[in-house]
TORDOLUM-949770 format. One record per residue (C-alpha): y, x, z. Coordinates in steps of 0.5 Angstrom, whole numbers, padded with zeros to 4 digits, always signed. Layout:
% residues N
YXZ/...
END
This chain:
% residues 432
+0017+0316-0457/+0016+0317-0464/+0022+0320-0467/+0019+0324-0473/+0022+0320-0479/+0029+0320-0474/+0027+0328-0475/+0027+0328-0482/+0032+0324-0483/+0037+0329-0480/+0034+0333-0484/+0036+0330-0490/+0042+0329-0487/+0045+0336-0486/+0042+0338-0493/+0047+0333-0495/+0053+0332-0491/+0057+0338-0487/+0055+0337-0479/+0050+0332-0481/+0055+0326-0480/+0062+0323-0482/+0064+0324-0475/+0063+0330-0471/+0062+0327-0463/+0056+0323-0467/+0052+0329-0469/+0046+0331-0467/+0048+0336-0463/+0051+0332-0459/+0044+0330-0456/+0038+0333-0454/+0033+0336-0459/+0029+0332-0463/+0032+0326-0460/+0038+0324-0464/+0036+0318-0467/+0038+0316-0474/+0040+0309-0473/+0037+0303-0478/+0040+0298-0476/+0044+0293-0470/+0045+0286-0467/+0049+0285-0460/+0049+0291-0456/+0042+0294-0460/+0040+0298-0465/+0034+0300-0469/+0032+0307-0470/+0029+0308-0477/+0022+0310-0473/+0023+0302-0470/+0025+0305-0464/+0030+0299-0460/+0036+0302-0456/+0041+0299-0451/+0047+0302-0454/+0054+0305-0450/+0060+0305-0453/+0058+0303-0460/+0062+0306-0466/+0064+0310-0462/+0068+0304-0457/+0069+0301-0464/+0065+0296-0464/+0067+0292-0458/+0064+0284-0460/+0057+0287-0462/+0054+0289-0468/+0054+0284-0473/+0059+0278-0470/+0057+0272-0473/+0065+0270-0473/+0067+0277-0476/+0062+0278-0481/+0063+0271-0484/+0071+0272-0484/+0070+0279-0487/+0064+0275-0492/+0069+0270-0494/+0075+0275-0496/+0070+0279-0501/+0068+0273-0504/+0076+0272-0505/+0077+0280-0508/+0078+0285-0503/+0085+0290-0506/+0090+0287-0511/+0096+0291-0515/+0100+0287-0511/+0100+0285-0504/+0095+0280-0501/+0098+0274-0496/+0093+0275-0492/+0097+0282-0490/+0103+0277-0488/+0098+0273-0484/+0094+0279-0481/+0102+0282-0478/+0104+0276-0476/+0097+0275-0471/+0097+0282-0469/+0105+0282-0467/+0103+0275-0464/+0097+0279-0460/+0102+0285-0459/+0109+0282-0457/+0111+0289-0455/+0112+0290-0462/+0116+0288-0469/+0113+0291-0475/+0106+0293-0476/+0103+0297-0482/+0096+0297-0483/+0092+0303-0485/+0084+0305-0484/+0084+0310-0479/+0087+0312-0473/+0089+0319-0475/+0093+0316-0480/+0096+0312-0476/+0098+0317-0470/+0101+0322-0475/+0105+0316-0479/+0108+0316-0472/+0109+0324-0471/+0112+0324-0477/+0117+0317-0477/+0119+0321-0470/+0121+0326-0474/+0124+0323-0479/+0130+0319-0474/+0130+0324-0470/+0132+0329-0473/+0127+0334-0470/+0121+0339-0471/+0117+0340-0465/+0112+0334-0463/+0110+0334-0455/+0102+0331-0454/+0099+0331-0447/+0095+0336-0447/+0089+0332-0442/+0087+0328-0447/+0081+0329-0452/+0084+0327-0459/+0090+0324-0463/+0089+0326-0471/+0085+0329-0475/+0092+0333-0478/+0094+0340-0477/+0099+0337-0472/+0094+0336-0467/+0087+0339-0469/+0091+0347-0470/+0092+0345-0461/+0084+0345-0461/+0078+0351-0461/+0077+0348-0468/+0083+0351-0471/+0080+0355-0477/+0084+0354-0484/+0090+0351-0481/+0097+0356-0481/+0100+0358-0474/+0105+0353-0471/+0110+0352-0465/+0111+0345-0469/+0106+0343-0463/+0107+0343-0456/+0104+0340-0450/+0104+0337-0443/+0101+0336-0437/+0100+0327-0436/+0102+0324-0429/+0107+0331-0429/+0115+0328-0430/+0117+0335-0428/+0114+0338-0434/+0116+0333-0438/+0122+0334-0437/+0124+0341-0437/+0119+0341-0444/+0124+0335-0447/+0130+0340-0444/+0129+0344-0450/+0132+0339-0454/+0127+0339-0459/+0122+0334-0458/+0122+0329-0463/+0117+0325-0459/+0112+0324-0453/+0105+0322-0456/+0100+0320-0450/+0094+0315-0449/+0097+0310-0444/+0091+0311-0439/+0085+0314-0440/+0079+0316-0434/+0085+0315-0428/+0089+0310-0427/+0097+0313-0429/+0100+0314-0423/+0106+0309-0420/+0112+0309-0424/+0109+0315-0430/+0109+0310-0435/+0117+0307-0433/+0118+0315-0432/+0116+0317-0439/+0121+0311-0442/+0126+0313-0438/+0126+0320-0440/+0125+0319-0447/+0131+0315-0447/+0135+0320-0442/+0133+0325-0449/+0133+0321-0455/+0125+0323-0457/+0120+0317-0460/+0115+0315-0454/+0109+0313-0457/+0103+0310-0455/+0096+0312-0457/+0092+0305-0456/+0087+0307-0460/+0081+0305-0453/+0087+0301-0449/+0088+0297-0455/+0084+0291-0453/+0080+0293-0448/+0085+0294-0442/+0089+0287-0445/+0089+0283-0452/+0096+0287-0452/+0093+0293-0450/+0096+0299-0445/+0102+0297-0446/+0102+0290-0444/+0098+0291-0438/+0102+0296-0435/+0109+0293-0438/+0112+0299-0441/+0115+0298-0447/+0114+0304-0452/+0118+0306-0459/+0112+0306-0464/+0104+0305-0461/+0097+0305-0466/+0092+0301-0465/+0084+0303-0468/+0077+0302-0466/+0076+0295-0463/+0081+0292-0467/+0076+0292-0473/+0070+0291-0469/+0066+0296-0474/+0070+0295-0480/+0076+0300-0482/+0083+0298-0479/+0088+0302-0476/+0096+0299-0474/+0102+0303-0473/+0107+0298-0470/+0113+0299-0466/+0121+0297-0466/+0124+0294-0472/+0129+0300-0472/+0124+0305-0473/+0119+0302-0477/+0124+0300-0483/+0126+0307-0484/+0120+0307-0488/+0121+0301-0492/+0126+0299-0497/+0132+0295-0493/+0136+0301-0491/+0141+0306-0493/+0138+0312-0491/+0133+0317-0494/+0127+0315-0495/+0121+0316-0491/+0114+0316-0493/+0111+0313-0487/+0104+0310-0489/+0102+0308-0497/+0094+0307-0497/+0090+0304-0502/+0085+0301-0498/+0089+0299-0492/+0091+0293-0493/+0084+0291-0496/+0083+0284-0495/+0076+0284-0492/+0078+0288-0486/+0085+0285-0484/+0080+0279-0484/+0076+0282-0479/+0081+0285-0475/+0085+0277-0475/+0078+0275-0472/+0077+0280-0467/+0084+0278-0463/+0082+0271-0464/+0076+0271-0461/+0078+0277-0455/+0083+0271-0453/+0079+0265-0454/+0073+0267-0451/+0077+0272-0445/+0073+0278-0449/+0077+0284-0444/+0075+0280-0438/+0068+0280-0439/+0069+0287-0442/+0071+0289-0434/+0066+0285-0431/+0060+0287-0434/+0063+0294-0434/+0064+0293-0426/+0056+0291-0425/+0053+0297-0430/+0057+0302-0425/+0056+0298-0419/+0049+0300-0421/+0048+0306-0424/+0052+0310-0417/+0047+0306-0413/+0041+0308-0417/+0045+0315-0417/+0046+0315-0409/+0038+0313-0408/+0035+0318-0411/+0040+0323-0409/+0044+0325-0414/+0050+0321-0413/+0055+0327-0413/+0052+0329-0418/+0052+0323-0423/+0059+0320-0423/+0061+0314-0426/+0069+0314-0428/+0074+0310-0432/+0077+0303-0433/+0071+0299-0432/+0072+0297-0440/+0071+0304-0441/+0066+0308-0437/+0065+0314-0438/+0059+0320-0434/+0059+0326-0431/+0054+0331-0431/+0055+0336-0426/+0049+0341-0423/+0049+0344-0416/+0055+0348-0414/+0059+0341-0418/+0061+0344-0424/+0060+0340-0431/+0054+0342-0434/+0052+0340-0441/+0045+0342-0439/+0044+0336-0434/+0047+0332-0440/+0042+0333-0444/+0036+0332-0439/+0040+0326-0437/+0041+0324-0444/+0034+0326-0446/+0032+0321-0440/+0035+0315-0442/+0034+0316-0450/+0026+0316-0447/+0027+0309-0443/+0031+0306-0449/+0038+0306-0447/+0043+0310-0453/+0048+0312-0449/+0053+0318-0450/+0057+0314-0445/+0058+0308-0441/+0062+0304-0444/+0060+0297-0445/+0061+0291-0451/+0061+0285-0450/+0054+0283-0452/+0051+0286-0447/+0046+0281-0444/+0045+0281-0435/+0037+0283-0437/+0041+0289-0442/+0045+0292-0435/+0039+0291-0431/+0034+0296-0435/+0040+0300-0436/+0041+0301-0429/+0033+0302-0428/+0033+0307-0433/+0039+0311-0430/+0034+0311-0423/+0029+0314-0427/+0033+0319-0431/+0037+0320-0424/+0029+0322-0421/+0029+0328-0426/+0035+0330-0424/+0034+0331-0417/+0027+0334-0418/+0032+0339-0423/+0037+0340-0418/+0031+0342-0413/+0028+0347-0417/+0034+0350-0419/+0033+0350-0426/+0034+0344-0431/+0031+0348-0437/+0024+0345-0438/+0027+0338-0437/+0032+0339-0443/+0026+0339-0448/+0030+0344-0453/+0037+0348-0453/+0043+0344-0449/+0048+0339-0452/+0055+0342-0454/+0061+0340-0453/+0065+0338-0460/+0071+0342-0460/+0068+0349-0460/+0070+0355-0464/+0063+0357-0466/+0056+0354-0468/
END
């Protein structure tokens, strides 16, 4: 496989842009050496490197891109509206249009602001929970990977140079109601922010425990949907599991690749940060371009064709035949303790462990350096609905050969001279 103009082009990249990338998780650290593609161009479920190499892709977007890249409905919404003007001095009807769709997808909620991204989103949350409680201290699960780019969050991670110390953030154990509650016992917690589900299934009565224990305390319980929105149900976690949160936030597959992000919840909170009441004012969310008309427009098509065209199901589906495959592919070759499938099947994610089953980034990366090889792009498993029958066999084909070298790995002890360079990094670390 030619990658010589993905090289330089990465090259230039970091010459350019601090880490090579806009977000981190798509560095090139992320992949074997030599081998992170520098993407051309995509349609459906492939992309194109700009050495014309062709790939299956996973998680598209970083799970933002859930219809496929270029959907022929989204794009000529998003077309029509540019057409029309795209940021106006004062309010489109479209952002009446847009919220009245979203609140019709997520009936849950009643009110919704619009912004780009999901960091804007989560922390316009943080801080409307801080603003009607009255309280300082923010409690975020500590068992999941990402909530916000703000001090409030990243000061939590090894990634936490330039932010001032704080005991503002504190966090707990998901599936633990006892902890919760002795946390929430201190008496200063203005919310509880998690993401609903993740790899595991919550267990029987979390979520209505949860409910019940920031009722019990008075704090604001948010939802993180940014990849349950959609994916778990049109209404996201929330309306799968029938727990009703305060506020939640909505990102990723929302705009399926075009920049949206929603903050919506009860109408009690939510008017807090607008004009039709007497308190103090809060400032919630003010965006210059989050109401961008071509987006919203996006965004409107999206839930239309998830509802329309039963989207989520087919997301189960096909993700339920890619992880059929890849266990058996893993288990034929011996390696089925070793490469692990996990997830709702909307959202698979691979684990990569080494002899005595621990995770090993080293394993990740002669596993990644395999599929990339046999034209699979593949940080993890999680599908979109463009993916073909034709594109799960060869992944799963692919995944058998990755899992050959792997045993031949495992049986030699040593993983190095199937790696091809240095190990692939985890994101959050403190050095380079």
């Amino acid at each position: 496989m030619d990658t010589e103009k993905s090289r330089l082009a990465n090259e230039r990249l970091h010459a350019l842009i601090p880490g090579g990338a806009h977000t981190y998780a798509k560095g090139d650290d992320q992949y074997p050496e030599n081998l992170a593609p520098v993407i051309s161009h995509g349609r459906g479920a492939h992309v194109w490197d700009v050495d014309g190499n062709r790939y299956v892709e996973y998680g598209s977007g970083l799970r933002s891109v859930s219809l496929g890249h270029a959907h022929p409905r989204v794009t000529e919404a998003v077309r029509r509206e540019i057409d029309r003007g795209g940021n106006f001095v004062r309010p489109s009807v479209l952002e009446a249009e847009a919220a009245e769709r979203f609140l019709a997808t997520v009936p849950t909620a009643e009110m919704v602001k619009f912004a780009k991204n999901g960091s804007d989103a989560t922390t316009a949350a943080v801080r409307l929970a801080r603003a009607a409680t009255g309280r300082p201290r923010v409690a975020l699960c500590a068992d999941h990977p990402f909530f916000s780019t703000d001090d409030w969050f990243i000061t939590t991670t090894p990634m936490s140079a330039g932010i001032p110390p704080t005991d503002h953030t504190v966090t707990f154990p998901y599936g633990d109601l006892a902890a919760t509650e002795a946390l929430l016992a201190r008496g200063d917690i203005a919310c509880l922010i998690l993401e609903p589900a993740t790899h595991t299934e919550p267990p029987p009565g979390y979520l209505a425990g949860l409910r019940a224990l920031a009722d019990r305390y008075g704090c604001v319980l948010v939802f993180d949907e940014m990849i349950t929105g959609l994916r778990w149900s049109e209404a996201g976690a929330q309306g799968l599991y029938g727990v009703v949160p305060d506020l939640s936030t909505f990102g990723k597959a929302l705009g399926n690749g075009f920049a949206v992000s929603a903050l919506a919840g009860r109408r009690e909170l939510m008017e807090q940060g607008g004009l039709r009441h007497s308190g103090d004012r809060v400032f919630l969310l003010s965006t210059t371009h989050g109401a961008e008309t071509h987006a919203l427009a996006a965004a409107m098509t999206v839930q239309s064709v998830y509802v329309e065209e039963g989207v989520t199901a087919r997301l189960h589906a096909l993700g339920e035949r890619l992880a059929a495959g890849v266990r058996d592919a893993a288990a034929g070759m011996g390696v089925g303790d070793h490469v692990l499938v996990r997830g709702r099947a909307s959202n698979l994610v691979f684990a990569t462990l080494d002899a005595e089953l621990r995770p090993s980034q080293q394993y990740r990366t002669l596993f990644l350096r395999s599929l990339l090889t046999g034209g699979v792009l593949a940080p993890s498993f999680v599908v979109s609905s463009a993916l073909s029958e034709a594109d799960i066999e060869h992944t799963v084909e692919v995944v058998a050969q990755a899992c050959a070298v792997y045993r031949k790995a495992l049986d030699s002890g040593d993983p190095t001279p199937w790696m091809g360079g240095r190990a692939v990094k985890p994101v959050f670390r403190r050095r380079v």
